[in-house]
Legacy VTK file of the C-alpha trace (Angstrom):
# vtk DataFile Version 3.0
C-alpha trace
ASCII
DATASET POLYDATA
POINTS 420 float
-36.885 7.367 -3.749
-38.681 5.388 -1.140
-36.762 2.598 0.506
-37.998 0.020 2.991
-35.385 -0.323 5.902
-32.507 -2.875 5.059
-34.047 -6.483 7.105
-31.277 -8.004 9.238
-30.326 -11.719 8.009
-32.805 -13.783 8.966
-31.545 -16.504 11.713
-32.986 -20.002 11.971
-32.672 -22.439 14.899
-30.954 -25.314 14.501
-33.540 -28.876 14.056
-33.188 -32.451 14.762
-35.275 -35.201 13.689
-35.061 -39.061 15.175
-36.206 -42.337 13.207
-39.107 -43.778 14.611
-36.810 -46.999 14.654
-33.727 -45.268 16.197
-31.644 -47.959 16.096
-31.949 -48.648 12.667
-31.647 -45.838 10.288
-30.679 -42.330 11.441
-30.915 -39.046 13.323
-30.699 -35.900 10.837
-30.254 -32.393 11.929
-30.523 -28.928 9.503
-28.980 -26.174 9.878
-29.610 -23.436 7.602
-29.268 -24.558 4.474
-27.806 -27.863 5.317
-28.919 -31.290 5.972
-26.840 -33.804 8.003
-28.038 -37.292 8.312
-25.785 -40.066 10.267
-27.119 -43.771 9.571
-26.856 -45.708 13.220
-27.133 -48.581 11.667
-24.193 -48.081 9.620
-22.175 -46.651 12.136
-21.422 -43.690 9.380
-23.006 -40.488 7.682
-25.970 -40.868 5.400
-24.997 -40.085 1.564
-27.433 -37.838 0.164
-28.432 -37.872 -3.574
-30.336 -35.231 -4.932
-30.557 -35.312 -8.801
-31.429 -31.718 -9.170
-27.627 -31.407 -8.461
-28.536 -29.106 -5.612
-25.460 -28.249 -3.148
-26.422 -27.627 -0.289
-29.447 -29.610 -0.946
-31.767 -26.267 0.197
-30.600 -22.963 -0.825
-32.059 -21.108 2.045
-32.462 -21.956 5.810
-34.872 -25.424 7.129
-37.392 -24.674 8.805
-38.998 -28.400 9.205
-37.774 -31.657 8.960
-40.063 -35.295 9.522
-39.531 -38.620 9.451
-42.676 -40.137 8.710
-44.605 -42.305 10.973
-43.572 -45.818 9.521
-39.898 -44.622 8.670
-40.111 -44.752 4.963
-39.526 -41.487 3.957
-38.229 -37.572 5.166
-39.543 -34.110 4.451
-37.147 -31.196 4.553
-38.568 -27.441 3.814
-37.482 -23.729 4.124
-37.302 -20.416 3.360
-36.057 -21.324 -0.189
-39.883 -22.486 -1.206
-39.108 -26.146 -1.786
-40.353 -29.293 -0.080
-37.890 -32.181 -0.374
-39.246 -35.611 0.304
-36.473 -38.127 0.536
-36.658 -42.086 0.683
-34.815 -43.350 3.930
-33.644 -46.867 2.343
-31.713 -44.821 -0.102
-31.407 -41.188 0.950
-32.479 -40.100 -2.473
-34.525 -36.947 -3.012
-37.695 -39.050 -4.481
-39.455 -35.707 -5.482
-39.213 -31.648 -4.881
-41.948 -29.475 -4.607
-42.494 -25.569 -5.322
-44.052 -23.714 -2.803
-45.327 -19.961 -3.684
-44.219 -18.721 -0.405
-41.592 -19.769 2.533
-42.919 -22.947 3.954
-42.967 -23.058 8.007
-43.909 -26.647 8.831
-44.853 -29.581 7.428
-46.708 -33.150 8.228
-46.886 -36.720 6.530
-50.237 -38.413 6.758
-49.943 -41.456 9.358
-50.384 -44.049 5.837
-47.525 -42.207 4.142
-49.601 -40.930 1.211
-49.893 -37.298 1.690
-47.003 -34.481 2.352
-48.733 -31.376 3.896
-47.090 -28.379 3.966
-47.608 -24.851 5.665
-46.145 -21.441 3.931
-45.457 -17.797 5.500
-49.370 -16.267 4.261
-51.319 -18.944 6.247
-51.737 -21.625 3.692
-51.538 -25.306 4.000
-50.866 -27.347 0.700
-50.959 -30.935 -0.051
-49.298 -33.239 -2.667
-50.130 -36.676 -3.076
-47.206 -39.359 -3.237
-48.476 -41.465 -5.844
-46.186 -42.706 -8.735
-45.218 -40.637 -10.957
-43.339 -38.393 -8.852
-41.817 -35.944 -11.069
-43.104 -32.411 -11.637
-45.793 -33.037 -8.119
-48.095 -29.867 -8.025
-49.451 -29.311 -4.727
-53.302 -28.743 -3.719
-54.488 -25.814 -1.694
-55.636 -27.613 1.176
-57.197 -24.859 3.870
-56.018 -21.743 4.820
-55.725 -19.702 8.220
-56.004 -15.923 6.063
-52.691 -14.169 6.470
-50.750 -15.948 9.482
-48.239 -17.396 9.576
-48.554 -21.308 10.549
-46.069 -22.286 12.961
-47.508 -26.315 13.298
-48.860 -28.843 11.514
-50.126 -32.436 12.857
-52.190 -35.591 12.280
-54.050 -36.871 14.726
-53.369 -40.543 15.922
-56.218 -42.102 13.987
-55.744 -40.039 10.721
-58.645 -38.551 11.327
-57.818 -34.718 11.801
-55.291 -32.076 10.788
-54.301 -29.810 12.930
-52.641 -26.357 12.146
-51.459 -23.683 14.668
-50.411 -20.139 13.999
-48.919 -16.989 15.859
-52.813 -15.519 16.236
-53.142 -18.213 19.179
-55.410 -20.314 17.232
-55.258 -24.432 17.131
-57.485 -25.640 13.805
-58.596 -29.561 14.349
-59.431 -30.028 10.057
-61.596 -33.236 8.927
-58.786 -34.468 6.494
-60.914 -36.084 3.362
-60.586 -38.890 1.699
-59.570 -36.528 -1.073
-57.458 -34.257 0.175
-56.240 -32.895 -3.169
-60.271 -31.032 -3.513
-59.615 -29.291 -0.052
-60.407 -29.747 3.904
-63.751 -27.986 4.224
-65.065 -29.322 7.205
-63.968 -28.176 10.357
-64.023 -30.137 13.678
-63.186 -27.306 16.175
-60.917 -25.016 17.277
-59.035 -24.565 19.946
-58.739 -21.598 22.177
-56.888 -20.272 24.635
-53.309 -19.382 24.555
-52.351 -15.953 24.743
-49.767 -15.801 22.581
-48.404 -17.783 19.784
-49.134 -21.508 19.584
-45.483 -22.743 18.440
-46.000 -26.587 18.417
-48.164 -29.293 18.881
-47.997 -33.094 20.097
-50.061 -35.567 20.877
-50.989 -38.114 23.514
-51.263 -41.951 22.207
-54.972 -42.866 21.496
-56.600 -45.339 23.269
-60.082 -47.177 22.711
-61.889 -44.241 24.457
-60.137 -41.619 22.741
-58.987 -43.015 19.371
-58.074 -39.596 18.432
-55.692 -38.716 20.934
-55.715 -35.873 23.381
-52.966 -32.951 22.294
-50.758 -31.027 23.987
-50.024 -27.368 22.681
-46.932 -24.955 23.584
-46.997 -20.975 23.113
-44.852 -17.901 23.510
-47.620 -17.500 26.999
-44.865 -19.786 28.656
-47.952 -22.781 29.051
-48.116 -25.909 27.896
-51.726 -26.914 27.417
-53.851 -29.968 27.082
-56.830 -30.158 24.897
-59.909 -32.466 23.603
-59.688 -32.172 20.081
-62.984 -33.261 18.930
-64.867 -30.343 20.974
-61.806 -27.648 21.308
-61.995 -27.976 24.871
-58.974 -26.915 27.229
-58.600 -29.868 30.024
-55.993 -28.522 31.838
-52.849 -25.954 31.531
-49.159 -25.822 33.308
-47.705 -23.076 33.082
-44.257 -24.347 32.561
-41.960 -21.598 32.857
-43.356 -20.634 36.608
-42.685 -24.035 37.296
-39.145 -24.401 35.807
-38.269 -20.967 38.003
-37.930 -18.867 35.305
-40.782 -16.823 36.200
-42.059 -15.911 39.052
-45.987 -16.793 39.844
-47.146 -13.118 38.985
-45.442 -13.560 35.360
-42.858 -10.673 36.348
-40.415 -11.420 33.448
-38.756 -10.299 30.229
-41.570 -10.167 27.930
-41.805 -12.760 25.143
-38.641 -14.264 26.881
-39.661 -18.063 28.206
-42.080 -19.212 24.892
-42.624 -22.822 24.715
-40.387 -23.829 21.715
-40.720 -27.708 20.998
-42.607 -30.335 22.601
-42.126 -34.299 22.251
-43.952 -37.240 23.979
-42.863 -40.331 24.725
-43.831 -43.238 26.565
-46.829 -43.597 24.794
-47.262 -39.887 25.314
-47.891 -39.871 28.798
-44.780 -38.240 29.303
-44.074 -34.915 27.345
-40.803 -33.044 27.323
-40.620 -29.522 26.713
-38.013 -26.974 25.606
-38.101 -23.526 27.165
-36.714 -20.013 25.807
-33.841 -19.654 28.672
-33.582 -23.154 29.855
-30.350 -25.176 30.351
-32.123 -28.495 29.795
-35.866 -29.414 29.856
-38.964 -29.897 31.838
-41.353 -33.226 31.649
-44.506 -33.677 32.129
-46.589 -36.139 33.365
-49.991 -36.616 31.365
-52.466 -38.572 33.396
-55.170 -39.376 30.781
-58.212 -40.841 33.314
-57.984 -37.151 35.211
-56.522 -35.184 31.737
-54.133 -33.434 33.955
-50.444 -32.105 33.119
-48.288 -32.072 36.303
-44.326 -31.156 36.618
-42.582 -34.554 37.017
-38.770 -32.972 37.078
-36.590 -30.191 35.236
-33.508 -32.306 33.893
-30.301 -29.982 33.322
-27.495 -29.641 31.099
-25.220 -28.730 33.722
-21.833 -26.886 33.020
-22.765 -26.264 29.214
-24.506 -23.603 27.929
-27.299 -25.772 26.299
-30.579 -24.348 25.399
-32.562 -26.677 23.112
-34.172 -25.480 19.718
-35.738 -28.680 18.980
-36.206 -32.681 20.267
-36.805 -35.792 19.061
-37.115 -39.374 19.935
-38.265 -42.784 18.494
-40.920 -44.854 19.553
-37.831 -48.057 20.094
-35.700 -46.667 22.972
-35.481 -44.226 26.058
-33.917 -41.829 24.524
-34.490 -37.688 24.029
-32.377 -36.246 21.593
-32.057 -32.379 21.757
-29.844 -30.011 19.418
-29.263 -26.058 19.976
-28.206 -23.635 17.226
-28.439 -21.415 14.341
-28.015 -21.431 10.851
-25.784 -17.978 10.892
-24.599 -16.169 13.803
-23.606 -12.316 12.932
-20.511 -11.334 13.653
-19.039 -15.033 14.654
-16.225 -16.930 13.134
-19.031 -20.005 13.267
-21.702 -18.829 10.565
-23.730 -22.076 11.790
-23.488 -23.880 14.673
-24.963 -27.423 16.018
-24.959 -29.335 19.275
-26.364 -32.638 19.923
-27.233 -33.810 23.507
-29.084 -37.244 24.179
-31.099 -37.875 27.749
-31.499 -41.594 28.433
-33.742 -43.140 30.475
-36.664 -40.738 29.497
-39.112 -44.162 29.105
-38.256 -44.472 32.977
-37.242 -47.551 33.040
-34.264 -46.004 34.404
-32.857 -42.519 36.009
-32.770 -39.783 33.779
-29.214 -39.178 32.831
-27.686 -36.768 30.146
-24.935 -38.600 28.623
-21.658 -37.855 28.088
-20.469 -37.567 24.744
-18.768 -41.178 24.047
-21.778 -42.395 25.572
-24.561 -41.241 22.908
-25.613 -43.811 20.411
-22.958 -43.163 17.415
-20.295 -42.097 19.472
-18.163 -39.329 17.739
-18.586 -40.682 14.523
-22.426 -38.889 14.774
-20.973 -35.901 16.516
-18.336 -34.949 13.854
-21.632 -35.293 11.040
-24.325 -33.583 12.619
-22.488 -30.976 14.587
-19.065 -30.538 12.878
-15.845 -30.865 13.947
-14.903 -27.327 14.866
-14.832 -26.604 18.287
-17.288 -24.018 19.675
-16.998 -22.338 23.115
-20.143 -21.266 25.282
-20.459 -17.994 24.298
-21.304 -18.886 20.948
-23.985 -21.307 22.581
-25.327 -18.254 24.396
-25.556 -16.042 21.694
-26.834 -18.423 19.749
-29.790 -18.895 22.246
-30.383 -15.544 21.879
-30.319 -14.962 18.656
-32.874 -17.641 18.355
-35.020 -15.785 20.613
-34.965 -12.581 18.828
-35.544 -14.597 15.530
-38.890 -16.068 16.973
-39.885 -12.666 18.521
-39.640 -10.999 15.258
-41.412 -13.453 12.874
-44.084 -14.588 15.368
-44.846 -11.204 17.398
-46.888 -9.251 15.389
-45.323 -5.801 14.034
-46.024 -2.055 14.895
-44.906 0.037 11.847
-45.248 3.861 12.178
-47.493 5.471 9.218
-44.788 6.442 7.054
-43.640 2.359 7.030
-47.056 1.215 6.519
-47.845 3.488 3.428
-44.554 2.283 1.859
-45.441 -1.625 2.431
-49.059 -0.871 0.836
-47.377 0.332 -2.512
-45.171 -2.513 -2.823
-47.623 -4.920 -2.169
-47.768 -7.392 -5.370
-51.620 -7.197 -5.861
-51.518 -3.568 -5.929
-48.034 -3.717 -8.453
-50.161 -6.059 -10.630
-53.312 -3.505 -11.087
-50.861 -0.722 -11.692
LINES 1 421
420 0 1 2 3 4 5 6 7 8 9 10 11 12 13 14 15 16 17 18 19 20 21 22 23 24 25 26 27 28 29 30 31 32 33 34 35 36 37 38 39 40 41 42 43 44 45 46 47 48 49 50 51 52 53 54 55 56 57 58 59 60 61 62 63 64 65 66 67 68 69 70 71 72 73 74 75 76 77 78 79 80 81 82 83 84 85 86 87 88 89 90 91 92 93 94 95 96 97 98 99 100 101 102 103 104 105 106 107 108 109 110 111 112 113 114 115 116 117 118 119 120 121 122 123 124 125 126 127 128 129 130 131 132 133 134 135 136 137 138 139 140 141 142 143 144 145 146 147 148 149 150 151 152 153 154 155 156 157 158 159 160 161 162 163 164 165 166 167 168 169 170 171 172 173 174 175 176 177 178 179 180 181 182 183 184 185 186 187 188 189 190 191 192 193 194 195 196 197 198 199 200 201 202 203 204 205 206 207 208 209 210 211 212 213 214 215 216 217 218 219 220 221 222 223 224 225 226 227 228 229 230 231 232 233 234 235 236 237 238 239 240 241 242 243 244 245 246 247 248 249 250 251 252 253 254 255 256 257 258 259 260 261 262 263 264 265 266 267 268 269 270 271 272 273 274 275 276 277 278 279 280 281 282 283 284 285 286 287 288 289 290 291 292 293 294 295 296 297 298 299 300 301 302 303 304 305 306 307 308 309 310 311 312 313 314 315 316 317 318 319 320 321 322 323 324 325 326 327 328 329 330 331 332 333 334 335 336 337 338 339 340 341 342 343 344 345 346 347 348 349 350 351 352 353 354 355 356 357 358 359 360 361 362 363 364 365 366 367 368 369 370 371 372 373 374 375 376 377 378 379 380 381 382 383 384 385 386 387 388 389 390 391 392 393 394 395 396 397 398 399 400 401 402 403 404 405 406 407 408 409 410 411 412 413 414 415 416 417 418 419
């Protein structure tokens, strides 16, 4: 009998996500299947109520969590097909949505009255937060055809949605006013990366450019700056040259510096980025008059093996929150592991400083909830990092299969099981 070949467990990196208001509600992290939220302004760990009586609250890895952008609520999704929205003035799960497929990413209109999620086949759904919230149904909203959608953003003025996937594509969607009857106008896309686009931020709007300029990352080691309302590609840095991870003729392991999160903060004209490989992270400087990215520093982790997965920030403080990790390591007595680093003084108003433990906002108190209380030693760091890396190679690199493979995945495909 015919037999696919067994599929390794599948490893997820570890994700943080920062109130817009940092000092007043929380900082959650997921990893796998769990979801750890600390309350600052409590000074204690967030209590999580879920009436569907799920524990953990996901029964598969996260693979997006968002704060919306007035604080309100939270959106956690994964590989177990559900969307959890969440209410952040009581931590209860408010509604839960079926997906048909694994959902990748996700994005809360900039009002608060649409969740948008992504899933594995190139789809991008929508549910509408209206009372009543039980038994929500989501809308097809667009679709990329068959990949796999590794972003999903509004533009500043609500205008636009914007969707990225692993065929180097960046879709800038009209959103409607009714969503829930589908996106069918398209604004523009934008082209250029040469590999995977693997996230997306933006640049604060202005009176010229109410829409915002964006800012794209990619497994082609760039980060890349783009008008959104003609597709057109202003200017690109390639990051990992500049970090010294490459050299300038690209001489490197393949696939092995992508672009893996980007966040902006003061007022977006300064965007950090988080580099396959890198102890730390680079910034940028975004000069909007000239739309030109330039290196402004590489800030360290020193003596810690501390490559970043994800970042996040709020909109009230100099802070840059970073987490490594994975939600199962093979062959490690830590099946998950989590570690939370803050950078101050990324608003420069002050030096850029990576603080020592007792010195991030929350103390220990946050450490023991989102990270745990087991101690971890480097190598587990390390082969965490690269067990991330192979994770995002495999699901975002398009596969080879030899004939033999390829005959057995068209037999087992469900349209063809359905006609026989």
């Amino acid at each position: 009998m015919e037999s696919e070949p067994k599929k390794e467990t599948e490893v997820a990196p570890a994700l943080i996500a920062v109130h817009p208001d940092q000092s007043s509600v929380a900082v959650a992290v997921a990893v796998g299947p769990h979801l750890r939220v600390f309350d600052l302004a409590a000074g204690s760990a967030a209590s999580l109520i879920d009436d569907s009586d799920a524990v953990p609250f996901h029964k598969d890895n996260i693979r997006a969590v968002r704060f919306a952008a007035n604080g309100k609520l939270f959106v956690s999704a994964g590989d177990d097909k559900t969307v959890k929205v969440w209410s952040t003035q009581s931590w209860r799960c408010i509604t839960t949505v079926s997906s048909e497929k694994r959902v990748t990413a996700v994005a809360i209109s900039n009002d608060g009255t649409f969740v948008c999620f992504a899933d594995k086949f190139g789809l991008v759904w929508v549910v509408d937060l209206d009372p009543p919230l039980l038994d929500k149904k989501p809308a097809p909203l667009l679709s990329h055809y068959c990949s796999i959608i590794t972003s999903l953003e509004f533009s500043p003025d609500g205008r636009f949605i914007l969707s990225a996937d692993r065929d180097f594509k960046i879709r800038v969607t009209n959103f409607p006013n009714k969503p829930l009857n589908g996106a069918h106008q398209i604004q523009s896309f934008c082209l250029g990366h040469t590999e995977f686009v693997s996230c997306l931020a933006f640049v604060k709007s202005s009176q010229e450019c109410p829409q915002g300029l964006l800012v794209s990352g990619s497994g082609d080691s760039t980060v890349r700056l783009w008008d959104i309302t003609s597709g057109a590609l202003l200017d690109t840095c390639e990051v990992a040259i500049k970090a010294g991870l490459l050299e300038s003729n690209g001489k490197a392991e393949e696939h092995g510096h992508a672009v893996t999160d980007l966040w902006t903060v003061r007022d977006g004209l300064l965007v950090a980025v988080a580099i396959q490989s890198l102890h730390g992270i680079v910034l940028l400087n975004c000069n909007v008059s000239s739309q030109t990215l330039s290196v402004a520093k590489v800030v360290s982790v020193a003596g810690e093996a501390f490559v970043p997965t994800c970042l996040g920030s709020s909109s009230s403080t100099g802070n840059l929150w970073m987490v490594t990790g994975v939600s199962s390591l093979p062959g490690s007595n830590n099946p998950s592991l989590a570690r939370v680093r803050v950078i101050s003084g990324i608003d420069g108003k002050q030096e850029s400083v990576v603080l020592e433990d007792e010195s991030i906002p929350g103390g220990k108190k946050l450490l023991e909830t989102l990270q745990g209380t087991a101690s971890v030693d480097d190598n587990a760091f390390l082969a965490a990092a690269e067990a991330v890396k192979a994770a995002m190679y495999n699901l975002l690199i398009k596969k080879q299969y030899p004939s033999e493979n390829r005959e057995y995945r068209k037999k087992s495909r469900n349209d063809r099981k359905l006609k026989s």
